[in-house]
Backbone as CSV, one residue per row, in Angstrom:
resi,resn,N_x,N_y,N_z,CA_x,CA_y,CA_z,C_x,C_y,C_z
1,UNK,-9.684,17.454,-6.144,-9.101,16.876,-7.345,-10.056,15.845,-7.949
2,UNK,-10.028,15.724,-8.700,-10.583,14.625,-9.873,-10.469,13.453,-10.178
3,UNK,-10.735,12.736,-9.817,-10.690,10.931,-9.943,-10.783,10.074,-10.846
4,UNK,-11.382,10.625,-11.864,-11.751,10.558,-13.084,-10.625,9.201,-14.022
5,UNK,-9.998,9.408,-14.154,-8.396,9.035,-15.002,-8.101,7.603,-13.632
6,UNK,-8.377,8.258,-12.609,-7.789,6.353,-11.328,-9.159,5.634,-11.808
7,UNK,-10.325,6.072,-11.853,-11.559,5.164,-12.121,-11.279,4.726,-13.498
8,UNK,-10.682,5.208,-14.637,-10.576,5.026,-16.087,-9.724,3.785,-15.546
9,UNK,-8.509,3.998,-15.337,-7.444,2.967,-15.033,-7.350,1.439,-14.434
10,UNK,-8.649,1.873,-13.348,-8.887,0.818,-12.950,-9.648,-0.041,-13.386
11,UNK,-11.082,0.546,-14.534,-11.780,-0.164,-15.311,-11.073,-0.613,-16.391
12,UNK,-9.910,-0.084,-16.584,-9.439,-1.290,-17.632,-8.172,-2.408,-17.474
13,UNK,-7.653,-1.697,-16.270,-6.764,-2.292,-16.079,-7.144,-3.865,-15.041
14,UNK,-8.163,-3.489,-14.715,-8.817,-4.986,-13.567,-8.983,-6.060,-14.458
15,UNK,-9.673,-6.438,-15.258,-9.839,-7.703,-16.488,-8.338,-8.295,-16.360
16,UNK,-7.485,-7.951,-16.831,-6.125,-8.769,-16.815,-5.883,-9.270,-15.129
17,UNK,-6.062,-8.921,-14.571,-5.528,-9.408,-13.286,-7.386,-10.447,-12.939
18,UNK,-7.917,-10.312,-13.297,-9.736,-10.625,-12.939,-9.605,-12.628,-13.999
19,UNK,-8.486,-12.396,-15.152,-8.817,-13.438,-15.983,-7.775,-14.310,-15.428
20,UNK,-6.592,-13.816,-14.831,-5.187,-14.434,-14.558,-5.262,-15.166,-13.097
21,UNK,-5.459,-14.273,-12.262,-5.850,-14.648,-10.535,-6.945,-15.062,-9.771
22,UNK,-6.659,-15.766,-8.995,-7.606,-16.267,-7.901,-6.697,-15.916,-6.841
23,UNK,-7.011,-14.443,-6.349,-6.645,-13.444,-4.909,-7.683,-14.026,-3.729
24,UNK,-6.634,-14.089,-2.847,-7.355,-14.021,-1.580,-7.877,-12.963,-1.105
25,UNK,-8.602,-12.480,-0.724,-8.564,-10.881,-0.131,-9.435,-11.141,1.404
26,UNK,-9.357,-10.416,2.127,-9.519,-10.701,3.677,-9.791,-8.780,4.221
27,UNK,-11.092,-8.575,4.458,-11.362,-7.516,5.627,-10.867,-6.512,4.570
28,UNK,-11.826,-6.153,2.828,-11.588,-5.618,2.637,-12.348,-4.131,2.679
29,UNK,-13.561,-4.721,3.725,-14.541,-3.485,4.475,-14.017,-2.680,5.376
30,UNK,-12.662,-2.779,5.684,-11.940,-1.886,6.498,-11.132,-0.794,5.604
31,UNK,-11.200,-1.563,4.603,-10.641,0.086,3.966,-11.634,0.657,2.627
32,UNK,-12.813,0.181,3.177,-14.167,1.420,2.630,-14.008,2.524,3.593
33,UNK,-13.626,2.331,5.127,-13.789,3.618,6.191,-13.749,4.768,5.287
34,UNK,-14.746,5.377,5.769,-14.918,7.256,5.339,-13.330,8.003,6.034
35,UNK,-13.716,8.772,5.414,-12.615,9.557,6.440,-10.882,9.409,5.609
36,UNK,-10.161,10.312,6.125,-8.841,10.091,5.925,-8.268,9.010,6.460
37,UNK,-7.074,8.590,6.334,-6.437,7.332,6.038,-4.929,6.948,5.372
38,UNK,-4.156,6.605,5.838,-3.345,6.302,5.507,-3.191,4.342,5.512
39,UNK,-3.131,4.182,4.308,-2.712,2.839,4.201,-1.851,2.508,4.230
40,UNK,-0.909,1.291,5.365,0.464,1.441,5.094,0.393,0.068,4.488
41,UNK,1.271,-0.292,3.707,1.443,-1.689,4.019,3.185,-2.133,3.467
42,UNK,3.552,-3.796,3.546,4.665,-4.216,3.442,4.842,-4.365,1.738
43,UNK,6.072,-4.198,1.182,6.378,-3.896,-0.380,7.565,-5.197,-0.703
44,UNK,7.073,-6.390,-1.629,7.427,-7.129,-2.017,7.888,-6.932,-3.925
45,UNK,6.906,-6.455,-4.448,7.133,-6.255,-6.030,6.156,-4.783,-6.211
46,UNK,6.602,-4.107,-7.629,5.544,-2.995,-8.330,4.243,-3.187,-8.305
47,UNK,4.074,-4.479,-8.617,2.978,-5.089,-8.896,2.229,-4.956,-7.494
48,UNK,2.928,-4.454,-5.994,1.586,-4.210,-5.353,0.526,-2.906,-5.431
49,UNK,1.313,-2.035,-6.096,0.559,-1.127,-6.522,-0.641,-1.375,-7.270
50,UNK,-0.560,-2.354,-8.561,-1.660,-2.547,-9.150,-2.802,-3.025,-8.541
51,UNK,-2.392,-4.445,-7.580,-3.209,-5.327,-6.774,-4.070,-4.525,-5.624
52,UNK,-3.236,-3.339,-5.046,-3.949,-2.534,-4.161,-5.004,-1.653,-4.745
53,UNK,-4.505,-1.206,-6.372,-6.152,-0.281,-6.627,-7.143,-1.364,-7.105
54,UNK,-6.710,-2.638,-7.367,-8.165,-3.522,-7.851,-8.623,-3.673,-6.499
55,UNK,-7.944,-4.120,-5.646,-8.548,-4.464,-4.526,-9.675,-3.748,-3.114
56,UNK,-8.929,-2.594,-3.566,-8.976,-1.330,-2.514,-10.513,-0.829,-2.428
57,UNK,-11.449,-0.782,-1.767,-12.624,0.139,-2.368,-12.415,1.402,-2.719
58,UNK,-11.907,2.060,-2.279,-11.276,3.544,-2.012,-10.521,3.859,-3.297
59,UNK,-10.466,4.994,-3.527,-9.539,5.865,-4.350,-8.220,5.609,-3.362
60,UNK,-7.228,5.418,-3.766,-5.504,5.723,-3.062,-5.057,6.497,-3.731
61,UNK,-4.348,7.653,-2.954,-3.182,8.918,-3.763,-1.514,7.921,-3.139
62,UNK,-1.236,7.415,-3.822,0.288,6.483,-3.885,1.316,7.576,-3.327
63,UNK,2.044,7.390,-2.405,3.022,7.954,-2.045,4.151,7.197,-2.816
64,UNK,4.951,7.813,-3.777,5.889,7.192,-4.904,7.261,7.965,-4.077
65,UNK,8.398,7.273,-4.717,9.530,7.843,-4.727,10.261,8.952,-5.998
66,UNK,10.965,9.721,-5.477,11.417,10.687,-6.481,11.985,10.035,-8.182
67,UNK,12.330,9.148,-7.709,13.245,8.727,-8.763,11.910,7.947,-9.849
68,UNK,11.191,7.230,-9.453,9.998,6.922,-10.519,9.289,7.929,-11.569
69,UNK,9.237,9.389,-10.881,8.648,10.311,-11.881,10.174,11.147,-12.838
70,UNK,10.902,10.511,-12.755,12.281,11.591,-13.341,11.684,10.957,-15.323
71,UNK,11.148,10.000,-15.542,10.482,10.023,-16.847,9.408,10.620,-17.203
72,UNK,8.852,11.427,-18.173,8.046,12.675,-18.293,6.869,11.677,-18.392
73,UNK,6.919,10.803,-19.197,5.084,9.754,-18.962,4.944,9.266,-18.467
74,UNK,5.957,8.839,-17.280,5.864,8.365,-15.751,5.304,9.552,-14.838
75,UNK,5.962,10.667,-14.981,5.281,11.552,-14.257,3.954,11.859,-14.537
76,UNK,3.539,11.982,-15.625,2.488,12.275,-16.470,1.598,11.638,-15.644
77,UNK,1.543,10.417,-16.110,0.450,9.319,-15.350,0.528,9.072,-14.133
78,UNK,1.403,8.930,-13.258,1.400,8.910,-11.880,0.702,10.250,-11.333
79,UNK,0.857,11.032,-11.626,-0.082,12.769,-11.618,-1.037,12.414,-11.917
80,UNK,-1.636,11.895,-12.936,-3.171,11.906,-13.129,-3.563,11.371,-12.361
81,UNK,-3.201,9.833,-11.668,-3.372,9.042,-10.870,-3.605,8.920,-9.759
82,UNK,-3.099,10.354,-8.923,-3.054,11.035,-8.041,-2.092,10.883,-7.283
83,UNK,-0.493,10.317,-7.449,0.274,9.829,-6.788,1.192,11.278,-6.607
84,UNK,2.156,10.987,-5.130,2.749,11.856,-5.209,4.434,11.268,-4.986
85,UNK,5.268,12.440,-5.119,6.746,11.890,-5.599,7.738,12.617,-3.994
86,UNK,8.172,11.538,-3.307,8.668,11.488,-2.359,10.022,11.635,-2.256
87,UNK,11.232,12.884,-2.199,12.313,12.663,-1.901,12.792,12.011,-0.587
88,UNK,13.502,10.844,-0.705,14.106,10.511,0.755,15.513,10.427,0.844
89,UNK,15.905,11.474,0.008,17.257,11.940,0.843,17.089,12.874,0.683
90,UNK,16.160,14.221,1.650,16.018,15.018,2.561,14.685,15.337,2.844
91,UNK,14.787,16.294,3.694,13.372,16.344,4.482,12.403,17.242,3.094
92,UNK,11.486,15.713,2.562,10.835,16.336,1.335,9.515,17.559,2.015
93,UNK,9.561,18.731,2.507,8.376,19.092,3.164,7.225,19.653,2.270
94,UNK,7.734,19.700,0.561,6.468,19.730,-0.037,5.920,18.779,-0.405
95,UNK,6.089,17.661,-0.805,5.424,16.292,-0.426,4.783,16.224,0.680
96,UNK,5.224,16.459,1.807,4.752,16.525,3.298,3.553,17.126,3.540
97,UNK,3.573,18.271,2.912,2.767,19.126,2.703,1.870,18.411,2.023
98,UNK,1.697,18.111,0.958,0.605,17.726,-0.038,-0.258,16.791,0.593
99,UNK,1.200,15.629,1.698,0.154,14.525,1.602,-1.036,14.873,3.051
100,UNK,-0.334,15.695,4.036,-1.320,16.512,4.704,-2.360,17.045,3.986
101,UNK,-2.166,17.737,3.048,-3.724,18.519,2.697,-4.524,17.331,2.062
102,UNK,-3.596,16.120,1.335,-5.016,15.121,0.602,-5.773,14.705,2.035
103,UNK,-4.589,14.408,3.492,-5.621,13.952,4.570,-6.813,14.456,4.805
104,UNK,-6.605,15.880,4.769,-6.923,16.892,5.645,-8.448,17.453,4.788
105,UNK,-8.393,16.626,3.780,-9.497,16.999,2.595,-10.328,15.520,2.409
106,UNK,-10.012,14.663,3.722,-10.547,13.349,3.621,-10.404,12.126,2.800
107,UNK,-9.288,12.170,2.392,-8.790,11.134,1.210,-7.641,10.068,1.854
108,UNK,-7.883,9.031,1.372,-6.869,8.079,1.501,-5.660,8.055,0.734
109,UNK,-4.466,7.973,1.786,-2.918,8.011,0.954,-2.605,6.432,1.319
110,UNK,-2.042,6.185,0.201,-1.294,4.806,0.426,-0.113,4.898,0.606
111,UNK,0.860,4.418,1.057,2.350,4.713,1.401,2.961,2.992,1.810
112,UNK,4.362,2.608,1.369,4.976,1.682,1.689,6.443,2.388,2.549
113,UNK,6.035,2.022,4.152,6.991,2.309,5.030,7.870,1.706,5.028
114,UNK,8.460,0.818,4.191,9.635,0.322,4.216,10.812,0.816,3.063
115,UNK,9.852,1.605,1.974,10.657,2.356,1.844,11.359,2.179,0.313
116,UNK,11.208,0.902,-0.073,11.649,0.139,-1.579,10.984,-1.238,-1.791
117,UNK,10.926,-1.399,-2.639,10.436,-3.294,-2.644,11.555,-4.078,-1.891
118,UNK,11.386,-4.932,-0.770,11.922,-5.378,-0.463,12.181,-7.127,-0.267
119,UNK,13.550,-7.767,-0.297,13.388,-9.149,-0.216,12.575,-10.290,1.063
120,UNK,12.944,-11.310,0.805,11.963,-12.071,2.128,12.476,-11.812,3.515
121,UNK,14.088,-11.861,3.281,14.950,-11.594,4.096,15.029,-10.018,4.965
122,UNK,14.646,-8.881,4.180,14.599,-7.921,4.615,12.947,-6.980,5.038
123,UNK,12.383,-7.781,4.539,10.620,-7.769,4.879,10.447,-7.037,6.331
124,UNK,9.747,-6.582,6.822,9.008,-5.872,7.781,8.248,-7.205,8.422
125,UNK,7.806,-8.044,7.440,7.328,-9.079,7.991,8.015,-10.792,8.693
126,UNK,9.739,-10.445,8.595,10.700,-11.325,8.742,11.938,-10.612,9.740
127,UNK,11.162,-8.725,10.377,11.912,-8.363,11.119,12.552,-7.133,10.681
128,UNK,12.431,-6.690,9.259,12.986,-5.791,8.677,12.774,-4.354,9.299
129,UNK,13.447,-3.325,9.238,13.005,-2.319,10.031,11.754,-1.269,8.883
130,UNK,11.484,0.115,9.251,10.738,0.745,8.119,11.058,1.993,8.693
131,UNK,10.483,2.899,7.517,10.882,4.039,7.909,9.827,4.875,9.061
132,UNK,10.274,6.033,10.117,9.008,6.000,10.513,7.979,7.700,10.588
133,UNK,8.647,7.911,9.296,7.586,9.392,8.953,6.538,9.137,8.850
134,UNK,6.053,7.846,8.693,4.632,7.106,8.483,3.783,7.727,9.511
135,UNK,4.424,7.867,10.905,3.973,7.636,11.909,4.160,9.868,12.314
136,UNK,4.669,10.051,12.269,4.137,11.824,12.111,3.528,12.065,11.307
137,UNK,3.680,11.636,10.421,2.598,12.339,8.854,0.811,11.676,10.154
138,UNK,0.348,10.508,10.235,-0.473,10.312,11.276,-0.949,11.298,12.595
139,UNK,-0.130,11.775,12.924,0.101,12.008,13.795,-0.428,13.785,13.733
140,UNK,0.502,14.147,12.796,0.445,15.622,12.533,-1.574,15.936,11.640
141,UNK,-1.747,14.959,10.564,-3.044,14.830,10.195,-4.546,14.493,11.305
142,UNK,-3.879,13.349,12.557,-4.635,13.234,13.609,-5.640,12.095,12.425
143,UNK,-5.135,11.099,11.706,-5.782,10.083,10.878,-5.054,8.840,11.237
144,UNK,-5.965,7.805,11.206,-5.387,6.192,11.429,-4.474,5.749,10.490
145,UNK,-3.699,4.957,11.185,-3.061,3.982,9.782,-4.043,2.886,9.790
146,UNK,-3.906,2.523,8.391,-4.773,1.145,8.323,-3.289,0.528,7.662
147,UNK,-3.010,-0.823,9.019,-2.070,-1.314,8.342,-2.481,-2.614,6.996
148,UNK,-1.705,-3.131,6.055,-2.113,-3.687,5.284,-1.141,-4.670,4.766
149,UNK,-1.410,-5.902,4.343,-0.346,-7.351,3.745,-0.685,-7.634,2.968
150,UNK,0.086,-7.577,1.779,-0.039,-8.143,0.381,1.210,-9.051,0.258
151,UNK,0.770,-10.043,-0.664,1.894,-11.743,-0.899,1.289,-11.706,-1.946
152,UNK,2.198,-12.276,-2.796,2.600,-13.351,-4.118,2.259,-12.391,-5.367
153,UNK,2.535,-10.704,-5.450,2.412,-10.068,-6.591,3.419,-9.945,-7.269
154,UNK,4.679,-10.701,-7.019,5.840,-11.132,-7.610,5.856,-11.771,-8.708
155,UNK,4.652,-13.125,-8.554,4.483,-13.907,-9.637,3.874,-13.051,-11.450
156,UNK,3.613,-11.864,-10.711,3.446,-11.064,-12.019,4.949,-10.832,-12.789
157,UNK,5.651,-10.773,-12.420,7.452,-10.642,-13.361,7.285,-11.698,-14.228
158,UNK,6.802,-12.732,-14.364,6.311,-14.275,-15.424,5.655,-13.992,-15.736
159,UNK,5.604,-13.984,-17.346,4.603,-13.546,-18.419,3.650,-14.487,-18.160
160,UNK,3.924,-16.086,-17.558,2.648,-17.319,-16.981,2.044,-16.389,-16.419
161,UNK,2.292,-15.651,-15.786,1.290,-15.645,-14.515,-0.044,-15.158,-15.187
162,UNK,0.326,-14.040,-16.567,-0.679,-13.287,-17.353,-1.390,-14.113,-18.077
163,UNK,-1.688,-15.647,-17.923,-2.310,-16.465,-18.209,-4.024,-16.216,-18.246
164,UNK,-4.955,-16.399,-18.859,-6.322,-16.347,-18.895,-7.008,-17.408,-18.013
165,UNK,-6.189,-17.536,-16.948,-6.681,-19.437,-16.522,-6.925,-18.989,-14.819
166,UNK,-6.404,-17.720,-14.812,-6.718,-17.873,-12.811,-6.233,-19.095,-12.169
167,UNK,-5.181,-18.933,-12.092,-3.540,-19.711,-11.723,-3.021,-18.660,-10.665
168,UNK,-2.610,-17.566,-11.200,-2.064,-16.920,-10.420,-2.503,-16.529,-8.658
169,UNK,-1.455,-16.786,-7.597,-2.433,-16.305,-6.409,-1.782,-15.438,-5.687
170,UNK,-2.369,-14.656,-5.062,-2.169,-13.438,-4.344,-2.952,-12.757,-3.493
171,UNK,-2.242,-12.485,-2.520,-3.600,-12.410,-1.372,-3.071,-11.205,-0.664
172,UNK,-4.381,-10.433,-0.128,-4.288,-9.062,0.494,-4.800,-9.063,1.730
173,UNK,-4.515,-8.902,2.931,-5.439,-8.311,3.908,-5.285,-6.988,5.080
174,UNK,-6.546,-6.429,5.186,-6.307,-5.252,5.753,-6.923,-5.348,6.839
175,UNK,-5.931,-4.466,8.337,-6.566,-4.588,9.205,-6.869,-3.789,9.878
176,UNK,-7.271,-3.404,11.621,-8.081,-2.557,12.099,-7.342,-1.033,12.285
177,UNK,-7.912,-0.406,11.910,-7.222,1.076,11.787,-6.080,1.257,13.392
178,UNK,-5.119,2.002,13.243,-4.185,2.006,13.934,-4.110,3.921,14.511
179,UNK,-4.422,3.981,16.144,-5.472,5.894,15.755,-4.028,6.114,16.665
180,UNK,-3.396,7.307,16.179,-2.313,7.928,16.749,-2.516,8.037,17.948
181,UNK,-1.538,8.352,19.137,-1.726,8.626,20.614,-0.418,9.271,21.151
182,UNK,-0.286,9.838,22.021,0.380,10.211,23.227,1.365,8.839,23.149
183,UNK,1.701,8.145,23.441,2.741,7.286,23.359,3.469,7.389,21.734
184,UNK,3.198,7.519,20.949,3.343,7.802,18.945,4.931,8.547,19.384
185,UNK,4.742,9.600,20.450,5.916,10.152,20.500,7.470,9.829,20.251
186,UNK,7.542,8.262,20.928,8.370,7.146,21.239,7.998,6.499,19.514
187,UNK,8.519,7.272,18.570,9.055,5.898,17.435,9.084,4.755,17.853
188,UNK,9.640,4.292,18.674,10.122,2.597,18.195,8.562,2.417,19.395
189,UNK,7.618,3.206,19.913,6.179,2.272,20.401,5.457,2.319,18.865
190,UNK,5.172,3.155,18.414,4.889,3.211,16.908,5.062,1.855,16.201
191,UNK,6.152,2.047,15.670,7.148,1.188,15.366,6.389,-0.376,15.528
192,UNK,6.496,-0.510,16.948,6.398,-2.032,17.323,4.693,-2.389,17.637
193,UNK,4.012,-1.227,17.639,2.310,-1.605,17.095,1.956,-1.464,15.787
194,UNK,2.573,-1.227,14.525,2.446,-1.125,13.649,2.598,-2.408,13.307
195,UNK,3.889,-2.869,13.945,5.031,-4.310,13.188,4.072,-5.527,13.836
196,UNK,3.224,-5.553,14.564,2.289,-6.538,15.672,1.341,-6.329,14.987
197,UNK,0.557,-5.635,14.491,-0.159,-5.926,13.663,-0.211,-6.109,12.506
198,UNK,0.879,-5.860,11.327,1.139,-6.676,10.224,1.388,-7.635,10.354
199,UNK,2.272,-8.523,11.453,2.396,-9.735,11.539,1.184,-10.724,12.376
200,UNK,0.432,-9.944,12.606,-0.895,-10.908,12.918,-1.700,-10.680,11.770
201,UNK,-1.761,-10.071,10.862,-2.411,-9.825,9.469,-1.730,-10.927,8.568
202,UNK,-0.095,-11.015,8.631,0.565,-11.900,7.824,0.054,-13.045,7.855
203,UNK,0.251,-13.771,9.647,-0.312,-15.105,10.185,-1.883,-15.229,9.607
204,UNK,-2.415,-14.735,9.478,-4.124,-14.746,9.300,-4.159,-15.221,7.567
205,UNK,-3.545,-14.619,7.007,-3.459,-14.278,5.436,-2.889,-15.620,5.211
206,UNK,-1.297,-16.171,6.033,-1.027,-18.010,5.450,-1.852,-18.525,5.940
207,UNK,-3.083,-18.288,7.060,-3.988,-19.073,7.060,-5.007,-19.737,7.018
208,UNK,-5.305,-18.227,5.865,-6.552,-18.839,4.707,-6.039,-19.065,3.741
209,UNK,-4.805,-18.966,3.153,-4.500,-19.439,1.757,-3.821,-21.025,2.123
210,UNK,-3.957,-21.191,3.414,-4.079,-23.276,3.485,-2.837,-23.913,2.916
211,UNK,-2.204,-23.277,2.306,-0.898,-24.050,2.300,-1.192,-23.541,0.252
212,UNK,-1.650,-22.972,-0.172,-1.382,-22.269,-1.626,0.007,-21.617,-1.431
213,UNK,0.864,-21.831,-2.812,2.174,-21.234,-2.405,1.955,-19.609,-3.296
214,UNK,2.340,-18.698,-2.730,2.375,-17.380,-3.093,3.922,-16.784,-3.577
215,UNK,4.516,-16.450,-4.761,5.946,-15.844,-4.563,5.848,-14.630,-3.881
């Protein structure tokens, strides 16, 4: 497939977030890795979608939900984009399918295992549970997760934040690839090495941003 239209997107769409923010970003040479890939990470606002393709070296094919493409220029552009549209109320296996062959053709999928944007309270990173097809789709491809933490892309819902002043802060970090195994079998071991290393990614991330407050 063609990349063409995510490279367009991202060259124009980076300046607004480049004039507005001062991002933290942390270990973002771990997700140059060659190879297939699944990025997982924790989902606070829309806006991590944007922050992940400025940030990302990599092309990402977005694992979306069904209900985002049911508008025809939503679908439109999320297709060009390379995203794909996820039913989760039932077993979507042509999605499944797809996102196997982008692995399987060496491309990075991004995916949020939790499943919706979620509050502070219900976070992955405050205990929340996630879903865990994350962890067969891995499994069945024989590709790492690279788990991943993004904070404060909330503050984008405030037209302030779209300020020209680099005010806004938001910080990303990615960490050491996560390689399927013989134990993967057991969901909740999955599960709880996935959740151990976002939350030592979380801890790392409040503690280079020093006490900066992030929404």
């Amino acid at each position: 497939m063609s990349d063409w239209f995510y490279h367009l997107v991202k060259i124009v769409g980076t300046p607004a977030f480049w004039v507005s923010a001062a991002p933290v970003v942390l270990h973002a040479d771990r997700a140059r890795r060659p190879g297939p890939y699944i990025l997982a990470a924790n989902h606070f606002s829309p806006y991590d979608v944007s922050c992940l393709i400025k940030e990302t070296p990599r092309v990402l094919d977005f694992v979306s939900i069904v209900e985002v493409f049911k508008k025809p220029w939503v679908k439109w552009f999320f297709g060009k984009m390379g995203a794909m549209p996820l039913d989760r109320g039932r077993v979507d296996t042509t999605t499944t399918r797809t996102i196997l062959a982008r692995l399987a053709a060496g491309r990075a999928v991004a995916m949020f295992p939790e499943g919706r944007v979620m509050s502070d309270e219900t976070s992955v990173l405050n205990g929340g549970r996630i879903r865990p097809g994350v962890f067969g789709l891995a499994r069945n491809a024989s590709a790492p997760i690279l788990p991943c933490v993004i904070l404060g892309t909330r503050a984008y819902k405030r037209p302030a934040a779209w300020a020209p002043i680099r005010r806004t802060v938001y910080a990303v970090n990615y960490g050491e690839p996560l390689f399927p195994n013989d134990a993967w079998d057991d969901p909740a071991v999955a599960e709880a090495q996935f959740r151990d290393a976002l939350q030592t990614l979380h801890a790392e991330l409040l503690n280079a941003l020093n006490g900066r407050r992030v929404l």
